[in-house]
C-alpha positions as CSV (number, residue, x, y, z in Angstrom):
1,X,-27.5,4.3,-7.8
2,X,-27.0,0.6,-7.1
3,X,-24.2,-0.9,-4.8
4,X,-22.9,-2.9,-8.0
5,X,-22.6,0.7,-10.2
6,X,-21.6,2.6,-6.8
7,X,-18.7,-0.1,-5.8
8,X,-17.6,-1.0,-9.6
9,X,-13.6,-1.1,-9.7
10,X,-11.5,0.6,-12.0
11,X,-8.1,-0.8,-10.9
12,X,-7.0,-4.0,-9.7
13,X,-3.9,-4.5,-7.7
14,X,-2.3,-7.7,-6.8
15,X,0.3,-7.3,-4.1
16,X,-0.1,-11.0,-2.6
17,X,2.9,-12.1,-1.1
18,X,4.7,-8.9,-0.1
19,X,5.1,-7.8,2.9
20,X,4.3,-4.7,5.0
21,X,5.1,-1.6,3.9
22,X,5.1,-2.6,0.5
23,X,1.5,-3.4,-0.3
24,X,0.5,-0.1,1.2
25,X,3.4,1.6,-0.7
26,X,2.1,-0.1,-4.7
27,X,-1.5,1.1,-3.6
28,X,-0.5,4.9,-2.7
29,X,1.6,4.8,-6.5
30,X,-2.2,2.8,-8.0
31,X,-4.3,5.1,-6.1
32,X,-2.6,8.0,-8.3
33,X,-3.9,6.5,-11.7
34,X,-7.3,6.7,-11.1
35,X,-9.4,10.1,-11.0
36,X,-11.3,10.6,-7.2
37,X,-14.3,8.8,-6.9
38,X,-13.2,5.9,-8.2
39,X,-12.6,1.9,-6.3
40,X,-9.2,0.6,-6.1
41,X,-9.3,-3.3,-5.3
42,X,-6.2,-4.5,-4.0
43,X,-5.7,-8.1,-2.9
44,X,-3.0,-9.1,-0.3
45,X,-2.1,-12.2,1.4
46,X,-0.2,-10.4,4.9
47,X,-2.4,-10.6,7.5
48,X,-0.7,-7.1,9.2
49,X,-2.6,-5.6,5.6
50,X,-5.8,-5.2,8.0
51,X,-5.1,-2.6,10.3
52,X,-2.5,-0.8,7.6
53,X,-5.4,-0.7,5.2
54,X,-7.8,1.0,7.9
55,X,-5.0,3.1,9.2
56,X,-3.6,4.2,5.8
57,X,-7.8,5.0,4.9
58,X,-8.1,7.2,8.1
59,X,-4.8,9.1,7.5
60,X,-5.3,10.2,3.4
61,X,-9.1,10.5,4.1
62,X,-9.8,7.7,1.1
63,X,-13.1,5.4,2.1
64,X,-12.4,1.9,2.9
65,X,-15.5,0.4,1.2
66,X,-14.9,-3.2,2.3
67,X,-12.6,-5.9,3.5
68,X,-12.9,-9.4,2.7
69,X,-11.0,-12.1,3.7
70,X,-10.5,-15.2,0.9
71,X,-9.4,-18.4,2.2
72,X,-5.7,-17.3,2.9
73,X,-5.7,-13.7,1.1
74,X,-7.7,-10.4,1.7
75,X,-9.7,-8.0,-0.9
76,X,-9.8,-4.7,-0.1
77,X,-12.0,-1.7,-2.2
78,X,-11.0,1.6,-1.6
79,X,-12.9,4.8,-3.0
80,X,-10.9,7.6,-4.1
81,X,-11.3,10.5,-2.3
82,X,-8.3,12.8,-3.4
């Protein structure tokens, strides 16, 4: 399976411009439309989204696949798990 297949999203969240704890709050509610397995991307602009993505990740057991950082925003692609 190739990274493209293996990291393809399903759902796209845009939470720029809100603030902690609400970008972590819209991607619980996304994370319960898609079926396990799948990548959430979410896209945030507050730089405190960084450690509350890896810490929300290690507490619900979903995979962190990546984080990037664009220009003044961040991408994030989380797998599924549950």
């Amino acid at each position: 399976m190739s990274d493209e297949i293996d990291t393809a999203v399903e759902l796209s969240l845009d939470v720029k411009g809100l603030n902690c704890p609400l970008p972590i709050l819209k991607t619980k509610k996304a994370l319960q439309k898609i079926d396990i397995g799948h990548v959430l991307e979410v896209f945030t602009t507050d730089p405190g989204s960084v450690p509350d993505f890896n810490a929300f990740c290690r507490q619900t057991g979903h995979i962190l696949i990546d984080t990037f950082e664009l220009d003044a925003s961040f991408r994030f692609l989380i797998r599924k798990t549950k």
